[in-house]
mmCIF file as Biopython writes it, N, C-alpha, C and O atoms, coordinates in Angstrom:
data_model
#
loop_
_atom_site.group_PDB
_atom_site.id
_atom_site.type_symbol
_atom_site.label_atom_id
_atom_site.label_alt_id
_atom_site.label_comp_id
_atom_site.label_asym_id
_atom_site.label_entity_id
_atom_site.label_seq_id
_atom_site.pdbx_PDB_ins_code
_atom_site.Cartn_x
_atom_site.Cartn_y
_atom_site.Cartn_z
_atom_site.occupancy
_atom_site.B_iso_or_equiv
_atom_site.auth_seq_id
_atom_site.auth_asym_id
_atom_site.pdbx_PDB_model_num
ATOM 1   N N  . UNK A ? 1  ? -1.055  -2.338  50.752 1.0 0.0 1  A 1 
ATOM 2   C CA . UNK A ? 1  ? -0.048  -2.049  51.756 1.0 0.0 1  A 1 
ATOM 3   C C  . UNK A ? 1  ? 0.840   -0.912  51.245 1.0 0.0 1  A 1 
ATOM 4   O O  . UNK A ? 1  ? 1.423   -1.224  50.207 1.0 0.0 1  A 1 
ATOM 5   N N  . UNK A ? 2  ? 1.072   0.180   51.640 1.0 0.0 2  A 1 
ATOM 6   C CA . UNK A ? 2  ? 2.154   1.244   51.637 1.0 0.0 2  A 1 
ATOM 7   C C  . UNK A ? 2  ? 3.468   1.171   51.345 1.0 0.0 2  A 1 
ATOM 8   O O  . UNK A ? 2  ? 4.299   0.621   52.069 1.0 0.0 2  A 1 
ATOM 9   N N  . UNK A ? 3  ? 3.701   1.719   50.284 1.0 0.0 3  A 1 
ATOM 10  C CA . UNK A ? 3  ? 5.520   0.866   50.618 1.0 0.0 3  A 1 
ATOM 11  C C  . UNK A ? 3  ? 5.818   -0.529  49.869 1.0 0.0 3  A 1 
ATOM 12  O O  . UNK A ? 3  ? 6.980   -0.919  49.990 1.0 0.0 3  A 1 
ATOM 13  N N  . UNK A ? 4  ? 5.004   -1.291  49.160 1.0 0.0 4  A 1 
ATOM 14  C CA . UNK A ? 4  ? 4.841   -2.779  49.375 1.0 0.0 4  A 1 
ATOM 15  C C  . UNK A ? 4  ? 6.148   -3.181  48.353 1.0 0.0 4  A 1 
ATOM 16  O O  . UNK A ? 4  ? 6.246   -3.029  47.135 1.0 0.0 4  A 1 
ATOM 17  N N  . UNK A ? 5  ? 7.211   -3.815  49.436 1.0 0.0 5  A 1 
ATOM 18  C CA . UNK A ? 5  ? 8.312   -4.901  48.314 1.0 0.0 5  A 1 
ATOM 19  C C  . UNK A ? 5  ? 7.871   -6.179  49.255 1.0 0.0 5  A 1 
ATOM 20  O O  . UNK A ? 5  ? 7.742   -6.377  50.463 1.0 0.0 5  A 1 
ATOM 21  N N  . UNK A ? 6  ? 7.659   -7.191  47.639 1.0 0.0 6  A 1 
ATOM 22  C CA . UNK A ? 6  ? 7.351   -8.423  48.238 1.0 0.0 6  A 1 
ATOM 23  C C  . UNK A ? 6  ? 8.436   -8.871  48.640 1.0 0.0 6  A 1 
ATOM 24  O O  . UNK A ? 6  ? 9.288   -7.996  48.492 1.0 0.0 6  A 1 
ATOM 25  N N  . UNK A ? 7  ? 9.087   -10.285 49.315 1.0 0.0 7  A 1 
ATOM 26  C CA . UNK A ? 7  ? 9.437   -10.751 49.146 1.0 0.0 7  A 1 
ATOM 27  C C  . UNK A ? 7  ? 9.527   -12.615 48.751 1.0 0.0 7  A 1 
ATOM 28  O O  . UNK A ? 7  ? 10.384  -13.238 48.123 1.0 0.0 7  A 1 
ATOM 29  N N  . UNK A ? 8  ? 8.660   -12.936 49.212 1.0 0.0 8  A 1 
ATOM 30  C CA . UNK A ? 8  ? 8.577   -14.758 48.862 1.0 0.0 8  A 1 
ATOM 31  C C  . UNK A ? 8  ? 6.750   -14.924 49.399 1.0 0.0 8  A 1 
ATOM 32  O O  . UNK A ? 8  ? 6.125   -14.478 50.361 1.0 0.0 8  A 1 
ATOM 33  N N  . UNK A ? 9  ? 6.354   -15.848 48.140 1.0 0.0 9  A 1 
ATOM 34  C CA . UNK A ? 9  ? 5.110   -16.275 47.982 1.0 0.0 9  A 1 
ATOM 35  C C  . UNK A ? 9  ? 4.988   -17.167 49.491 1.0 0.0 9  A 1 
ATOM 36  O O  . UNK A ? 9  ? 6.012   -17.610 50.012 1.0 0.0 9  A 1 
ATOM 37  N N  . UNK A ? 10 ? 3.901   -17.330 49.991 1.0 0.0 10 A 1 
ATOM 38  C CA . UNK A ? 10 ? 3.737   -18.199 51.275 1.0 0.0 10 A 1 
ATOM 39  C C  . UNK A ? 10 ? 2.602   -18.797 50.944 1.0 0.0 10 A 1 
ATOM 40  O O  . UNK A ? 10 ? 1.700   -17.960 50.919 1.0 0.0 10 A 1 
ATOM 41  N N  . UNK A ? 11 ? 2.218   -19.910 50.668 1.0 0.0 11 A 1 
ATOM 42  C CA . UNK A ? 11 ? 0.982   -20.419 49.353 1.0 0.0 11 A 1 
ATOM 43  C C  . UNK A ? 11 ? 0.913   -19.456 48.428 1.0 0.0 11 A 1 
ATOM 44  O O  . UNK A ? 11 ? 1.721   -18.972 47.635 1.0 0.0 11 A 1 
ATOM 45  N N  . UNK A ? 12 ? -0.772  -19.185 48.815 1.0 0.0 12 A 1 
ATOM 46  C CA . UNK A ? 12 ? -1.461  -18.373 47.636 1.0 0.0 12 A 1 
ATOM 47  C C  . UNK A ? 12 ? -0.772  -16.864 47.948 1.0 0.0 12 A 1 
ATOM 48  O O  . UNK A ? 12 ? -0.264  -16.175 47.062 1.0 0.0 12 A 1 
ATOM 49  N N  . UNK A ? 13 ? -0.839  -16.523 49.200 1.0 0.0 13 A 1 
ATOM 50  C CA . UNK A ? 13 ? 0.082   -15.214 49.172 1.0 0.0 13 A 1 
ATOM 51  C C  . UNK A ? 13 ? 1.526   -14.930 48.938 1.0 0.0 13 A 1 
ATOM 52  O O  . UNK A ? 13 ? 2.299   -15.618 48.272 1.0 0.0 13 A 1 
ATOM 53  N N  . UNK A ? 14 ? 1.819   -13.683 49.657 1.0 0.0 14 A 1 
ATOM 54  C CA . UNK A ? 14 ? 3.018   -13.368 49.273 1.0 0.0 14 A 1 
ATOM 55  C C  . UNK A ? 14 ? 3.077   -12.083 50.443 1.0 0.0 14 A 1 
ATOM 56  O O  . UNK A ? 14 ? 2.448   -11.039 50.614 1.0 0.0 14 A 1 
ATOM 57  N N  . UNK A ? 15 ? 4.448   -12.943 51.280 1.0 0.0 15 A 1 
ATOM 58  C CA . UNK A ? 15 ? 4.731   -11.915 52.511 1.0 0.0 15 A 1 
ATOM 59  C C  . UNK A ? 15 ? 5.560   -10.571 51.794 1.0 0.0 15 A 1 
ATOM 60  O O  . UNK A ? 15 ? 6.141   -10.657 50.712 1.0 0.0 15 A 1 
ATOM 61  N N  . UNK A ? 16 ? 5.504   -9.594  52.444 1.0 0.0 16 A 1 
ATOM 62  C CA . UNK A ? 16 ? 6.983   -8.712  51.918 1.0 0.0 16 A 1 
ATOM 63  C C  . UNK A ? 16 ? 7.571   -7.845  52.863 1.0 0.0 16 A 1 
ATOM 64  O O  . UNK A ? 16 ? 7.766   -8.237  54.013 1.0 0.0 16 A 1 
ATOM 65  N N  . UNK A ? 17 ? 7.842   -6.827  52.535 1.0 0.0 17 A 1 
ATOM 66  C CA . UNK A ? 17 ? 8.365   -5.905  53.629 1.0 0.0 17 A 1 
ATOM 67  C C  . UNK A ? 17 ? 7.368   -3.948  53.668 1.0 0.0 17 A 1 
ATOM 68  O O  . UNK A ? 17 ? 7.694   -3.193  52.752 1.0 0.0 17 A 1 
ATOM 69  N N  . UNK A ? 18 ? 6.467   -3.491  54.554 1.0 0.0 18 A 1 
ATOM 70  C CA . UNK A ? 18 ? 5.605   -2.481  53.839 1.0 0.0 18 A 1 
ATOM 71  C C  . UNK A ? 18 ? 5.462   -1.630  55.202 1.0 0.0 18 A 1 
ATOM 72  O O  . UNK A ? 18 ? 5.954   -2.047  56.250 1.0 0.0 18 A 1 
ATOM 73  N N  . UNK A ? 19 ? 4.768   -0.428  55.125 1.0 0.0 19 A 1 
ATOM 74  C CA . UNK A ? 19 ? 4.838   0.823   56.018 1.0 0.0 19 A 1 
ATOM 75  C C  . UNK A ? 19 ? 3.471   0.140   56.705 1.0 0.0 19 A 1 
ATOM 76  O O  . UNK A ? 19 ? 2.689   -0.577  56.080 1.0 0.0 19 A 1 
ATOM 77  N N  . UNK A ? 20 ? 3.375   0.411   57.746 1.0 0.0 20 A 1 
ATOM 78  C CA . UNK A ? 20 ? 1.659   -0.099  58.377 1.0 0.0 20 A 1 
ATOM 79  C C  . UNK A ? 20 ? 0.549   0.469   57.837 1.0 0.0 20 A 1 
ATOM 80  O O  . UNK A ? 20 ? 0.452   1.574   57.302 1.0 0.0 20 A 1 
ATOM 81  N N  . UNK A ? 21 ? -0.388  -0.466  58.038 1.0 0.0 21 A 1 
ATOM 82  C CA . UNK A ? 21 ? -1.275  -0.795  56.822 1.0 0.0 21 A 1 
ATOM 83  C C  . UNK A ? 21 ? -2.027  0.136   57.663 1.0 0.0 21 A 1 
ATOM 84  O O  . UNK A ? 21 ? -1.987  0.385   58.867 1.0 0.0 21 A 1 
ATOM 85  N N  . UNK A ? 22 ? -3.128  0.836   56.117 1.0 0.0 22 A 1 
ATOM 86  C CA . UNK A ? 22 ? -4.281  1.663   56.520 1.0 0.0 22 A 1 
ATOM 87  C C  . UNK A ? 22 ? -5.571  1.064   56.699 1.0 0.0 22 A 1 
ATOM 88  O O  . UNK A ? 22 ? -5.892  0.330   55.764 1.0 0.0 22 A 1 
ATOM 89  N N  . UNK A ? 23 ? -6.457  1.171   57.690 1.0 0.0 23 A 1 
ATOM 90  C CA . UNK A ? 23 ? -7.702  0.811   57.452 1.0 0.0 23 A 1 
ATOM 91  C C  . UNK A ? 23 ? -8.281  1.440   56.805 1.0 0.0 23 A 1 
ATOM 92  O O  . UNK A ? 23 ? -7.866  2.530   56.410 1.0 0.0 23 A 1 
ATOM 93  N N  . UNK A ? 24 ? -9.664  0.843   56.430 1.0 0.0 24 A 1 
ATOM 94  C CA . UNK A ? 24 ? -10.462 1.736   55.471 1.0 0.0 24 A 1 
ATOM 95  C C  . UNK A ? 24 ? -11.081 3.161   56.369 1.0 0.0 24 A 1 
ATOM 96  O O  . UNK A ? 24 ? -11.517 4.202   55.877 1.0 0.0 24 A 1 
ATOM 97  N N  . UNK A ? 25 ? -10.954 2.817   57.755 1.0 0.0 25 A 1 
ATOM 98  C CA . UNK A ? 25 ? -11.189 4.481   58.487 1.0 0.0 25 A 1 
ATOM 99  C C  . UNK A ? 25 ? -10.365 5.239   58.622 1.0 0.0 25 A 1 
ATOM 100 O O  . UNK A ? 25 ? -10.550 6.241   59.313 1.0 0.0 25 A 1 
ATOM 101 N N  . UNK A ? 26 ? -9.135  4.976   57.964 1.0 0.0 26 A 1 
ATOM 102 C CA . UNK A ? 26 ? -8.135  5.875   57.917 1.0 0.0 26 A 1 
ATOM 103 C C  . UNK A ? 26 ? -6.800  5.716   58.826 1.0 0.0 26 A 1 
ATOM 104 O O  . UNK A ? 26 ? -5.685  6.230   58.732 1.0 0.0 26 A 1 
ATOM 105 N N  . UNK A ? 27 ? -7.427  4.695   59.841 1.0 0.0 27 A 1 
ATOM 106 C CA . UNK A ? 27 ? -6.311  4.403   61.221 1.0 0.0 27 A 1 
ATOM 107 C C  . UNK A ? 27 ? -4.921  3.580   60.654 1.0 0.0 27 A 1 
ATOM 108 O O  . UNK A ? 27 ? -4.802  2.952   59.601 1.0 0.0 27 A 1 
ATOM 109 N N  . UNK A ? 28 ? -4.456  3.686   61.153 1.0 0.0 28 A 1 
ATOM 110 C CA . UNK A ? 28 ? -3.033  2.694   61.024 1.0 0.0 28 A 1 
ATOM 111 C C  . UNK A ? 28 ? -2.981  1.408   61.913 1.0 0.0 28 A 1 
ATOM 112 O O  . UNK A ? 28 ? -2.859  1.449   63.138 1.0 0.0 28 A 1 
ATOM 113 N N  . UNK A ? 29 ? -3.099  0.128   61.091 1.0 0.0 29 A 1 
ATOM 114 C CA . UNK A ? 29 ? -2.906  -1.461  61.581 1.0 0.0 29 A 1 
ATOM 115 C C  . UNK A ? 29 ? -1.526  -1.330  62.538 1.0 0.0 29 A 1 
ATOM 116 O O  . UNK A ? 29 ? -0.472  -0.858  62.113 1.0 0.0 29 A 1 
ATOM 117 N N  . UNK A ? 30 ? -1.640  -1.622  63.333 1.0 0.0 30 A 1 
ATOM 118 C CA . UNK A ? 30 ? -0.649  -1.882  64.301 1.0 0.0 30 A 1 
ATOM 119 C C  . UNK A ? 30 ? -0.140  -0.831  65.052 1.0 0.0 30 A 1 
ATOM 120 O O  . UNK A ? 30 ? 0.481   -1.229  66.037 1.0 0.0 30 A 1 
ATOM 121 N N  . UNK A ? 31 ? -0.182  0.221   64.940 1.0 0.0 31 A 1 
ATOM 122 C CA . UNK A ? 31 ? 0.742   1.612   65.190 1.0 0.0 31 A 1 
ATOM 123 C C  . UNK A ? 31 ? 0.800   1.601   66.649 1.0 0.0 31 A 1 
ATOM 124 O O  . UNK A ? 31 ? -0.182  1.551   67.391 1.0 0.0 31 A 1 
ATOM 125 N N  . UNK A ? 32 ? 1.805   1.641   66.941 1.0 0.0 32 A 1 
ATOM 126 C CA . UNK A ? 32 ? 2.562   1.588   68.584 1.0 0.0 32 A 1 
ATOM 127 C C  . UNK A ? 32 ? 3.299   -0.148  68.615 1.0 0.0 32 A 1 
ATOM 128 O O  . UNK A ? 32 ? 3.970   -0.679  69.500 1.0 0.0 32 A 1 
ATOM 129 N N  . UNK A ? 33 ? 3.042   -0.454  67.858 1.0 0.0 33 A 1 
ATOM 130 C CA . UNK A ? 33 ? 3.594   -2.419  68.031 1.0 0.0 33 A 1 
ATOM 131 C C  . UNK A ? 33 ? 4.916   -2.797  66.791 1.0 0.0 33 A 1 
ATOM 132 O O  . UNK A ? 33 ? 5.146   -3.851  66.198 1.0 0.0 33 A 1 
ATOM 133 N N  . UNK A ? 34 ? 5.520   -1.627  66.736 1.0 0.0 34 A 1 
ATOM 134 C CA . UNK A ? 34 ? 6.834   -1.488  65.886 1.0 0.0 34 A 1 
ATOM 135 C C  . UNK A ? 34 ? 7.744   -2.555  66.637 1.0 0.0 34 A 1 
ATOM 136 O O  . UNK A ? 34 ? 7.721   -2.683  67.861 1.0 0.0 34 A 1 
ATOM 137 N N  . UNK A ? 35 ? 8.362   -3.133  65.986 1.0 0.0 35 A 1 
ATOM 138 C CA . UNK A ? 35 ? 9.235   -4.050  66.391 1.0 0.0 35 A 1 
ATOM 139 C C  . UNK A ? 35 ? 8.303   -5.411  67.335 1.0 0.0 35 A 1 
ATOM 140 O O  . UNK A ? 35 ? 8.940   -6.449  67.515 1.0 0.0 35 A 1 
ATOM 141 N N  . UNK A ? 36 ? 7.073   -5.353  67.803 1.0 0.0 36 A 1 
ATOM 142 C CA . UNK A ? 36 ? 6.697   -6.652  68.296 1.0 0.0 36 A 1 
ATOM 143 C C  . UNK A ? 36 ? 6.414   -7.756  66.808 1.0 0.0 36 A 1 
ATOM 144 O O  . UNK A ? 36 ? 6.595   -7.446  65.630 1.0 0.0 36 A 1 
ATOM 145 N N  . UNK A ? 37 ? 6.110   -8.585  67.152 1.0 0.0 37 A 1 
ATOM 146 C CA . UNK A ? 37 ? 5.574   -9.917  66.057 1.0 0.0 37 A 1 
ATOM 147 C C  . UNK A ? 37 ? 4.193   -9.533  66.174 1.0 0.0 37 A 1 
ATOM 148 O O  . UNK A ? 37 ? 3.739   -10.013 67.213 1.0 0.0 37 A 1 
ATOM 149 N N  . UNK A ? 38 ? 3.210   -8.768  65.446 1.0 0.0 38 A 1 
ATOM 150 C CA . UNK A ? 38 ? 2.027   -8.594  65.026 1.0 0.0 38 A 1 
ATOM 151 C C  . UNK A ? 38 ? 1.511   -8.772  63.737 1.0 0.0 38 A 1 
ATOM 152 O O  . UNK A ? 38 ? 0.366   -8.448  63.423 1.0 0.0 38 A 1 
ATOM 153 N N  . UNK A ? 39 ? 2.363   -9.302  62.951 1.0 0.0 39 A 1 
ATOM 154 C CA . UNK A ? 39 ? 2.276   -9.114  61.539 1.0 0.0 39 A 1 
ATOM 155 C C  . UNK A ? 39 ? 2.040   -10.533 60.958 1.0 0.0 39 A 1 
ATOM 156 O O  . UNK A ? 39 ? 2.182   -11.342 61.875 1.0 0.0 39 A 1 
ATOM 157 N N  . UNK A ? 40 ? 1.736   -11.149 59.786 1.0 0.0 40 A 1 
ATOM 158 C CA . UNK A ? 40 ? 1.538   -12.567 59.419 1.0 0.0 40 A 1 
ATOM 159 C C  . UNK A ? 40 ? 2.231   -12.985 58.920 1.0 0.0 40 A 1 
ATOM 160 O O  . UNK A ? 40 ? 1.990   -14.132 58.544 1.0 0.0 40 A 1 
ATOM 161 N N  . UNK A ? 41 ? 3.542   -12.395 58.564 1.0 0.0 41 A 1 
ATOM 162 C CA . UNK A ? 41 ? 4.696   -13.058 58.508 1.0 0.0 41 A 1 
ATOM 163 C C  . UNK A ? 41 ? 5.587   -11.741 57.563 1.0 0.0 41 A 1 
ATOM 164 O O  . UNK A ? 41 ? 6.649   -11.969 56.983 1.0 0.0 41 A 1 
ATOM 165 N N  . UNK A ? 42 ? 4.902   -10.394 57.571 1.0 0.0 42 A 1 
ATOM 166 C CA . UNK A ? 42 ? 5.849   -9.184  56.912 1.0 0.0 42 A 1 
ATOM 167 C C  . UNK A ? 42 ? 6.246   -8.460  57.908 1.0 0.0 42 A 1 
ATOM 168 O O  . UNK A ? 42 ? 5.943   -8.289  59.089 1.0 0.0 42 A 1 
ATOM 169 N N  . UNK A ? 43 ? 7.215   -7.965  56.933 1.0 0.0 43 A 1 
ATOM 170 C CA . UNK A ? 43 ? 8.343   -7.214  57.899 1.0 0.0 43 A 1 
ATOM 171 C C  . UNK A ? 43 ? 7.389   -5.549  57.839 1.0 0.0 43 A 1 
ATOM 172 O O  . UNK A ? 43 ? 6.877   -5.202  56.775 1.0 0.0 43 A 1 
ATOM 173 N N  . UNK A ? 44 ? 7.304   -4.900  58.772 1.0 0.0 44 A 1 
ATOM 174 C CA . UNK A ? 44 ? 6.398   -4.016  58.861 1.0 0.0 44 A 1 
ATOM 175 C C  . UNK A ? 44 ? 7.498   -2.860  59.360 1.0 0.0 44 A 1 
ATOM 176 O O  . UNK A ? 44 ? 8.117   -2.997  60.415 1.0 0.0 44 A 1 
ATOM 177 N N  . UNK A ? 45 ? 7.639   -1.903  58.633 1.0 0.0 45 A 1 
ATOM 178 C CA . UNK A ? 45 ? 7.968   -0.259  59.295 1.0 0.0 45 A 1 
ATOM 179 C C  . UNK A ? 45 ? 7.542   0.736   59.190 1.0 0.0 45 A 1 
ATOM 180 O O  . UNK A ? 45 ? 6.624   1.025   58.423 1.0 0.0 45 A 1 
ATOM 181 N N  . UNK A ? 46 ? 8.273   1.694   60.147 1.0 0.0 46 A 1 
ATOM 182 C CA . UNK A ? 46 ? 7.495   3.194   60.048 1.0 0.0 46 A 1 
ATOM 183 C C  . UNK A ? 46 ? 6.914   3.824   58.511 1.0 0.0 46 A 1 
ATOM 184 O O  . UNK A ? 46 ? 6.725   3.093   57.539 1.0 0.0 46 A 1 
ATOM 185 N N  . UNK A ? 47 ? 6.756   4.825   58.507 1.0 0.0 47 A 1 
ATOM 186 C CA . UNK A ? 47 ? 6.396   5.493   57.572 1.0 0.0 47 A 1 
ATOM 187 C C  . UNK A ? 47 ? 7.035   5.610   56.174 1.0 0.0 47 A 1 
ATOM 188 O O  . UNK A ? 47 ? 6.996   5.306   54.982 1.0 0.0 47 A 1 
ATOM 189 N N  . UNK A ? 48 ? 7.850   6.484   57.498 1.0 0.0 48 A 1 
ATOM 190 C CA . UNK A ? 48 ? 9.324   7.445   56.395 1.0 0.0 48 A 1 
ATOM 191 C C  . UNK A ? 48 ? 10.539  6.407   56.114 1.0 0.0 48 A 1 
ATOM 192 O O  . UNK A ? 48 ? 11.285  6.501   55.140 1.0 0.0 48 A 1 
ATOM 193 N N  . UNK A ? 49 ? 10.641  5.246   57.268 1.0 0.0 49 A 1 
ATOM 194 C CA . UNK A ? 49 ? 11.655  4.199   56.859 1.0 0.0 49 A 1 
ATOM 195 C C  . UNK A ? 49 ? 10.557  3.513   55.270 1.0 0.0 49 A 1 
ATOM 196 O O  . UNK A ? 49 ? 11.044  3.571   54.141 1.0 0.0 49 A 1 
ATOM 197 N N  . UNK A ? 50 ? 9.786   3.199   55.399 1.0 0.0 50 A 1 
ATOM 198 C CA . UNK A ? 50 ? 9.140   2.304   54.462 1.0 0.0 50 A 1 
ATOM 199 C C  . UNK A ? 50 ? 9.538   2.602   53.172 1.0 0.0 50 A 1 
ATOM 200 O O  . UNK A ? 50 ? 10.103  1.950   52.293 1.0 0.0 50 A 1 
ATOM 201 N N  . UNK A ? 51 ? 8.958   4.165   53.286 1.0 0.0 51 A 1 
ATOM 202 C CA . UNK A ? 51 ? 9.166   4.940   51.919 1.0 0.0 51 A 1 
ATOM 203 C C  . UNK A ? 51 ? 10.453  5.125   51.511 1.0 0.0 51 A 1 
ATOM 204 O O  . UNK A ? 51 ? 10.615  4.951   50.303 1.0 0.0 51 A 1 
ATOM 205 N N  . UNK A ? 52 ? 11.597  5.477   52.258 1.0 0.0 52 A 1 
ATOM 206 C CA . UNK A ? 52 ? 12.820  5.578   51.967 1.0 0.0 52 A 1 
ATOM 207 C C  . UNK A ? 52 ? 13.439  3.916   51.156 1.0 0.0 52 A 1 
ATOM 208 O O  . UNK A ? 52 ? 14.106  3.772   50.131 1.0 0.0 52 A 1 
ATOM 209 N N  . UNK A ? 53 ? 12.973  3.037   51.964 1.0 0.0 53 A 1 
ATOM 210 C CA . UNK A ? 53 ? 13.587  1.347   51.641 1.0 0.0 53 A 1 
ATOM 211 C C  . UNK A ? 53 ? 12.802  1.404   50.123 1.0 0.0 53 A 1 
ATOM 212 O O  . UNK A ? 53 ? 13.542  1.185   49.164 1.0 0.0 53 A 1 
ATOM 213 N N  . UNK A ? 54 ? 11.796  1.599   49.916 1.0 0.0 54 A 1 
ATOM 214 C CA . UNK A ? 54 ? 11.029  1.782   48.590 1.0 0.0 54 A 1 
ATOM 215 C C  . UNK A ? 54 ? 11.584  2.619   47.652 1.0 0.0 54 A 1 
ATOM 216 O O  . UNK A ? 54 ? 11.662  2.231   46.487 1.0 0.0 54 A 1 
ATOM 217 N N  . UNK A ? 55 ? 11.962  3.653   47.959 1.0 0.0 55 A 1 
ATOM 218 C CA . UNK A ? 55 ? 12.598  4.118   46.772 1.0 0.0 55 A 1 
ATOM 219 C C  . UNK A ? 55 ? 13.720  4.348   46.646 1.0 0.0 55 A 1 
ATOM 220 O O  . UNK A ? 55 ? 14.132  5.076   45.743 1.0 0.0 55 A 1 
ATOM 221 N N  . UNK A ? 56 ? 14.502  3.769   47.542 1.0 0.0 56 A 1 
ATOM 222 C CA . UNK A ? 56 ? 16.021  3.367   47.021 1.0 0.0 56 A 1 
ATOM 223 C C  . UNK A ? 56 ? 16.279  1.426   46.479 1.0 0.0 56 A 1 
ATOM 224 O O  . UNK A ? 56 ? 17.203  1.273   45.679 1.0 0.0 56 A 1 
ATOM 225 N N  . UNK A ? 57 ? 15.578  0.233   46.866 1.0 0.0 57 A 1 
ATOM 226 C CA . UNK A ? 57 ? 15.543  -0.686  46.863 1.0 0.0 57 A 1 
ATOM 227 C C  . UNK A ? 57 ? 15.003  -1.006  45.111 1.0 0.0 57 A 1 
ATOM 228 O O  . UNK A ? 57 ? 13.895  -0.500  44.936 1.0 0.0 57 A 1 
ATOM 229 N N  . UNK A ? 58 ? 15.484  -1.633  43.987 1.0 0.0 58 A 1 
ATOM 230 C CA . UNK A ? 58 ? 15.496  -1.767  42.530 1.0 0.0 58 A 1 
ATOM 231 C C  . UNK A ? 58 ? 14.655  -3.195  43.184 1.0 0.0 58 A 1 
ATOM 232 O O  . UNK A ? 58 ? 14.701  -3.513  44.372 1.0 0.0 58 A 1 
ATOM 233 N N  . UNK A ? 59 ? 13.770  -4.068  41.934 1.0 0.0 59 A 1 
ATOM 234 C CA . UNK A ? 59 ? 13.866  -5.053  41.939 1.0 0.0 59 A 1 
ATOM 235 C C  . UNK A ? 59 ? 14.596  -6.431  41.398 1.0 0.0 59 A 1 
ATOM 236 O O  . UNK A ? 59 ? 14.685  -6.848  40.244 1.0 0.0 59 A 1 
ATOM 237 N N  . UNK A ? 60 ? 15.024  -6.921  42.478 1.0 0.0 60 A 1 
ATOM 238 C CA . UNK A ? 60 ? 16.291  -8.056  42.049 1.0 0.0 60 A 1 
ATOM 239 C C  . UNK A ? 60 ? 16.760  -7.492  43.726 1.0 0.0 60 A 1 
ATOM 240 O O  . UNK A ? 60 ? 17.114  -8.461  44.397 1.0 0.0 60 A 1 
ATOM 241 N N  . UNK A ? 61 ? 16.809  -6.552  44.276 1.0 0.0 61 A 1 
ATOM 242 C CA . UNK A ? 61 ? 17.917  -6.284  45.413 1.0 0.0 61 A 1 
ATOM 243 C C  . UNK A ? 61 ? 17.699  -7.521  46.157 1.0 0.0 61 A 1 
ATOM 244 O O  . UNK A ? 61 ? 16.542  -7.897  46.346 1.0 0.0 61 A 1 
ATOM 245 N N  . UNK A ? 62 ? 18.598  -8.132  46.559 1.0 0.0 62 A 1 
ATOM 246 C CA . UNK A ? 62 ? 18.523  -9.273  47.432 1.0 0.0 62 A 1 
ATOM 247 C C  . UNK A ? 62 ? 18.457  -8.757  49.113 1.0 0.0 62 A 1 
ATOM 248 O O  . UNK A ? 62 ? 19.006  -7.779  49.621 1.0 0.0 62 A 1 
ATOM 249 N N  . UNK A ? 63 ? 17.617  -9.748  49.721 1.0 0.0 63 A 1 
ATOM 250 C CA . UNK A ? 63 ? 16.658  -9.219  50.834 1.0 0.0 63 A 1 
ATOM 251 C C  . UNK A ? 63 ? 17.754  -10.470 51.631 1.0 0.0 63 A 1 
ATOM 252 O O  . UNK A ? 63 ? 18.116  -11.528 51.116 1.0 0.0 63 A 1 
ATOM 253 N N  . UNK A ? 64 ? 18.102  -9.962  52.981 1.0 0.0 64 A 1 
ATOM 254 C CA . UNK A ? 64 ? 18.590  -11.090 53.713 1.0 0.0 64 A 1 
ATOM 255 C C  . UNK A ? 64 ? 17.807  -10.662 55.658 1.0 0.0 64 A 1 
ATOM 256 O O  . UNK A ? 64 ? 18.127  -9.687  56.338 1.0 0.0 64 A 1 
ATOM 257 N N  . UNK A ? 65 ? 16.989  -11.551 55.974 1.0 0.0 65 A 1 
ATOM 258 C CA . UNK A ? 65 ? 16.265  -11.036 56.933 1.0 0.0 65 A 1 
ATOM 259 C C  . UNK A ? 65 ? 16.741  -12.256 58.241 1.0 0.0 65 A 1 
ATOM 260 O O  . UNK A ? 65 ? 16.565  -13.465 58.084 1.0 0.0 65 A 1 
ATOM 261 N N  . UNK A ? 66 ? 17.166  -11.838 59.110 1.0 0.0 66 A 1 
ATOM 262 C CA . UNK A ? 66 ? 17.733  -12.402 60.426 1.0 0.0 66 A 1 
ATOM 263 C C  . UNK A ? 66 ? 16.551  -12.535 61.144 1.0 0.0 66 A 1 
ATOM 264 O O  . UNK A ? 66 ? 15.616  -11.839 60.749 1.0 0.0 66 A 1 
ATOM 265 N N  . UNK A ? 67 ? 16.335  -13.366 62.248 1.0 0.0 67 A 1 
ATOM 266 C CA . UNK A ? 67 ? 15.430  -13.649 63.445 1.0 0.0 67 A 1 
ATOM 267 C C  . UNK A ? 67 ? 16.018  -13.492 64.615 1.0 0.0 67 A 1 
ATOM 268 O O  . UNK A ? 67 ? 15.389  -13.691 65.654 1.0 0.0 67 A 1 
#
């Protein structure tokens, strides 16, 4: 995943927060479904937001996510 900060294990995985995912043909998972619930439980953004939250965000930053 692009971007990838985890945040909390969900069993064996681990949801986080990441830029939309690439397929192996190159396409982008989800692209046009920004802001719907398409995701399996990560917080999914644009590109340039992803990358920006990534490299300003240390690990330890505490994540507080509203519904």
């Amino acid at each position: 995943m692009p971007s990838w900060l985890g945040i909390y294990w969900a069993g064996a995985l681990q949801n986080g927060i990441h830029a939309l995912p690439i397929l192996s043909n190159g396409l982008r998972l989800w692209e046009g479904y920004l802001g719907s619930r398409v995701s399996y439980g990560c917080v999914i953004l644009g590109i340039g937001e992803a990358q920006t939250l990534f490299d300003w965000a240390e690990v330890g930053t505490p994540v507080n996510i509203r519904y």
